[in-house]
C-alpha positions in Angstrom: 4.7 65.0 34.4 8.1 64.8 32.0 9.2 62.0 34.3 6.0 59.8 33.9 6.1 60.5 30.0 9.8 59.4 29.6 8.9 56.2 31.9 6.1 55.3 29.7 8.1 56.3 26.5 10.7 53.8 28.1 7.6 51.4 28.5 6.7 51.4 25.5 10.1 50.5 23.9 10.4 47.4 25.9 7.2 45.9 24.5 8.1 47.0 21.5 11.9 44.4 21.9 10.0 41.7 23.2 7.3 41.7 20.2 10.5 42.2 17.7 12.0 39.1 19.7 9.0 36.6 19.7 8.6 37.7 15.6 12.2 36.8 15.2 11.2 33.4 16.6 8.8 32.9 15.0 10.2 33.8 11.7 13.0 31.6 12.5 10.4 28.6 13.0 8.6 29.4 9.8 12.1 29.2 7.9 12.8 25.9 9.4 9.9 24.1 7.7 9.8 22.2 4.2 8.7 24.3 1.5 5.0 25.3 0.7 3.5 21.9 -0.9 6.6 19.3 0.4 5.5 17.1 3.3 7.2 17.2 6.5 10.7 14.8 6.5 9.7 11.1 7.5 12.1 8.4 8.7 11.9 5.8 5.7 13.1 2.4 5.1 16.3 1.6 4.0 16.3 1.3 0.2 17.3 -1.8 -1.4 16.7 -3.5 -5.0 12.8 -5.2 -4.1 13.1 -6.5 -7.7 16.1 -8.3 -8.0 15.0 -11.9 -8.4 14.6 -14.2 -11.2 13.0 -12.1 -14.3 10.5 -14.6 -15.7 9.3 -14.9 -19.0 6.0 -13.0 -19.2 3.0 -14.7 -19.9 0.0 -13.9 -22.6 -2.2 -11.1 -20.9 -5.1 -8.5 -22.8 -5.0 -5.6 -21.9 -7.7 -3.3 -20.9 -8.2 0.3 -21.2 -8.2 1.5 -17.3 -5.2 -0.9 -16.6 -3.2 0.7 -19.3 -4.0 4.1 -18.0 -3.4 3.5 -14.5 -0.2 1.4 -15.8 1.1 5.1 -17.4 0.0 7.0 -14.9 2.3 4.8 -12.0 5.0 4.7 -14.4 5.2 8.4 -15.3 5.4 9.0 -11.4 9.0 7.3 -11.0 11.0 10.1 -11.0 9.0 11.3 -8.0 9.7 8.1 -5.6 11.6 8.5 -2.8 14.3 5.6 -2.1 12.8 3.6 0.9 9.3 4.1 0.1 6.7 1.2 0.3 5.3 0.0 -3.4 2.1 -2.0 -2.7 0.7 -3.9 -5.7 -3.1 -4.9 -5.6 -6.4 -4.8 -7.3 -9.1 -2.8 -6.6 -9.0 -3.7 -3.0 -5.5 -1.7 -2.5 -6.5 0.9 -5.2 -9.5 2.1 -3.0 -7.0 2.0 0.1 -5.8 4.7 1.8 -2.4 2.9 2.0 -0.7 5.6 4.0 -2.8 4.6 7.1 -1.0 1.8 7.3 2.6 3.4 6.5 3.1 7.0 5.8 5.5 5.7 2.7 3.2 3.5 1.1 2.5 4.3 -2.6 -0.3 2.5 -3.7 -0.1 1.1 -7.4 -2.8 -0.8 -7.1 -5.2 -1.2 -10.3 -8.4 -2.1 -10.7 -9.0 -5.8 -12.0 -5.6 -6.6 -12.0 -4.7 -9.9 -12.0 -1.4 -12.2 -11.3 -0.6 -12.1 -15.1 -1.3 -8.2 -15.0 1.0 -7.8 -11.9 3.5 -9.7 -14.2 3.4 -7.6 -16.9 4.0 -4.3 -15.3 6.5 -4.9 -12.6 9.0 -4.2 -15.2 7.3 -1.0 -15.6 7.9 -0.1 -11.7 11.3 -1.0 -11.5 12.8 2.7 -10.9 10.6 2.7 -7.7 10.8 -1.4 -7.0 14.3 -1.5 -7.4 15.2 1.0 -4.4 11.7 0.1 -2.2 12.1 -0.1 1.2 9.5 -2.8 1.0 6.3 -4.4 -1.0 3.2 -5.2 0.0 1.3 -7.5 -2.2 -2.7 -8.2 -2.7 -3.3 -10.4 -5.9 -5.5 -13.1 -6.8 -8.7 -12.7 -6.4 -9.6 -11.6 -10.0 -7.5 -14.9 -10.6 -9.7 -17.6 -8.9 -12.3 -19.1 -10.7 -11.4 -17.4 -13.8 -7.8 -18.5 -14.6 -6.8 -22.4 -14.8 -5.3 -23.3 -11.7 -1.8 -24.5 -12.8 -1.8 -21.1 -15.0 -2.5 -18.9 -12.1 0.2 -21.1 -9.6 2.4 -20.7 -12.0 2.1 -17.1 -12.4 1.8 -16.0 -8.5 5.8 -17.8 -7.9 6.9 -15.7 -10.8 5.6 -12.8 -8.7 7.1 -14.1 -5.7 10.2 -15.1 -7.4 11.1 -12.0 -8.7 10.2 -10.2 -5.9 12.8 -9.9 -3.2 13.8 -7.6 0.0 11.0 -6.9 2.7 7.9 -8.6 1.7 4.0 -8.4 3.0 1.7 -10.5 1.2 -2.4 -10.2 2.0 -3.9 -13.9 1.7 -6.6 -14.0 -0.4 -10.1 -12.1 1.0 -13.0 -14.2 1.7 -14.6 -12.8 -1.6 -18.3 -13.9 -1.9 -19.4 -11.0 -4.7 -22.7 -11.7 -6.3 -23.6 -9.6 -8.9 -26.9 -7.8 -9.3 -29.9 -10.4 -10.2 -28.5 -13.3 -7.7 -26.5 -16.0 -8.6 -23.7 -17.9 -6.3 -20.3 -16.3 -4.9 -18.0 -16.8 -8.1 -15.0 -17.7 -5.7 -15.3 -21.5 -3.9 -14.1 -22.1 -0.4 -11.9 -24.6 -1.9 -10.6 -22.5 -4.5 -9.3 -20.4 -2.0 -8.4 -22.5 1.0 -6.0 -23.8 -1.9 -4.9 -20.2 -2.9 -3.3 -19.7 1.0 -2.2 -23.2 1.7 0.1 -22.7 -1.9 1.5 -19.3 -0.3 2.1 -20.4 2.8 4.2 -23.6 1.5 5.6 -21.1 -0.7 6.8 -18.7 1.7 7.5 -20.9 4.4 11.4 -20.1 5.6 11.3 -16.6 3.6 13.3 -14.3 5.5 11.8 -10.8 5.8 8.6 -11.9 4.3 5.1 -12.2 5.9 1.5 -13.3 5.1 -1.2 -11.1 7.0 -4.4 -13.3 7.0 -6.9 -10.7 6.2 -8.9 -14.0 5.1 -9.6 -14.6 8.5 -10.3 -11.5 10.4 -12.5 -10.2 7.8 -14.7 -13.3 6.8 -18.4 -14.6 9.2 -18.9 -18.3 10.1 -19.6 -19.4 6.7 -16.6 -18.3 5.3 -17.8 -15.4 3.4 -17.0 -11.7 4.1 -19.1 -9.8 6.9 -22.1 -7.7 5.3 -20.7 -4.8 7.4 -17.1 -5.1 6.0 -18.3 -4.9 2.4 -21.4 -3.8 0.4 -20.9 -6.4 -2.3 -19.2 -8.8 0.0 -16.0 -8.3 -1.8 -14.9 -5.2 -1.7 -13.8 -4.0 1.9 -16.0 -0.6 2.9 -14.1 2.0 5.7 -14.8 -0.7 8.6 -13.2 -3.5 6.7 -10.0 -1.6 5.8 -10.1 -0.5 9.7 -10.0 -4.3 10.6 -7.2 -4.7 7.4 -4.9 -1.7 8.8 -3.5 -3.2 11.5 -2.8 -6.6 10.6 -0.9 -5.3 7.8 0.7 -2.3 9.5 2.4 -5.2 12.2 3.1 -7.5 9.3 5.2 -4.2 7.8 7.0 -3.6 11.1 7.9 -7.4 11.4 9.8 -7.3 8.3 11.2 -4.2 8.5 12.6 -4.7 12.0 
């Protein structure tokens, strides 16, 4: 009877080592992770100055209230950019993407509305972040056609583009046929922005690390307008047009990042 109590005693003590082991391990596991709140450690780009070409001089541009907000609000985030991350400049097409689908170190400062001559006017703004990007990714001009003259708006995009340097992805312009509520016509013309791609293609044309994802394409029907079931307002992509935009701009990222 003593015997079989001391061998269950003895029993008893080795379950208790192995638990006291795999908690060690475990604890050892738990202290190995980032901090409560930080993200896990990701593999970025290599940081480099994205913002390094010519600085134009800046053209005439009103401001609005929710561009000057969001403005502050990207600019007050500086101090938390990590060197290597992706800046992607848009409108409301990159504003109401999930960017980090595409990349995990996209940030997204896109704004709502934004034009060429808005993009302009706050790059300056993002140059803490541009200015150690590991790339940009660029969605601009269709608030611009149809509204701004075209020599204005030309003129504007190659300051963008001039200014702009390192890794580049630039998104040609969406097959935008928007009609507001009561009918009316697309505001955007075919022509307007067959023009708008052909000028970035000449443009870019020999640009090392640089590369135009024709989104035009993939997301636009046989009459040249956006799908219905890629946008509600045919102009703004829903989930199943930014599932068609991912990839095409995730590939254009790796291209010039290789």
């Amino acid at each position: 009877m003593g015997e079989e109590k001391l061998m269950s005693i003895a029993t008893i003590k080795a379950h208790a080592d192995t638990i006291a082991a795999e908690a060690a391990a475990i604890k050892a596991e738990a202290d190995a992770l980032p901090p409560p709140g930080e993200p896990p450690p990701q593999t970025l780009p290599p940081a480099q100055n994205c913002l390094g070409g010519t600085v134009p001089s800046l053209p005439s541009f009103t401001t609005y209230d929710y561009w000057s907000t969001r403005k502050s609000y990207h600019e007050r985030g500086m101090g938390d950019v990590l060197p290597g991350s992706i800046a992607w400049l848009g409108t409301s097409i990159s504003e109401a993407m999930n960017v980090a689908r595409v990349h995990p170190a996209c940030i997204n400062y896109g704004i709502g509305g934004d034009t060429i001559a808005g993009v302009l006017n706050r790059l300056g703004g993002l140059q803490p972040s541009l200015s150690q990007a590991g790339a940009v990714v660029l969605e601009i001009g269709v608030n611009d056609c149809g509204y701004v003259v075209w020599g204005t708006m030309i003129d504007n995009l190659d300051k963008v583009l001039d200014w702009l340097t390192g890794p580049l992805v630039v998104l040609n312009l969406i097959p935008s046929g928007i009609i507001w509520p009561g009918g009316g016509v697309p505001y955007l013309s075919q022509a307007s922005m067959a023009a708008f791609n052909d000028h970035l293609t000449t443009k870019l044309a020999g640009r090392p690390h640089c590369q135009i994802v024709n989104v035009c394409d993939a997301l636009r029907n046989p009459g040249g307008w956006m799908k219905p079931e890629y946008s509600p307002d045919l102009c703004h992509p829903n989930a199943a047009g930014y599932a068609v935009m991912r990839p095409l701009i995730a590939a254009g990222l790796a291209s010039v990042l290789a």
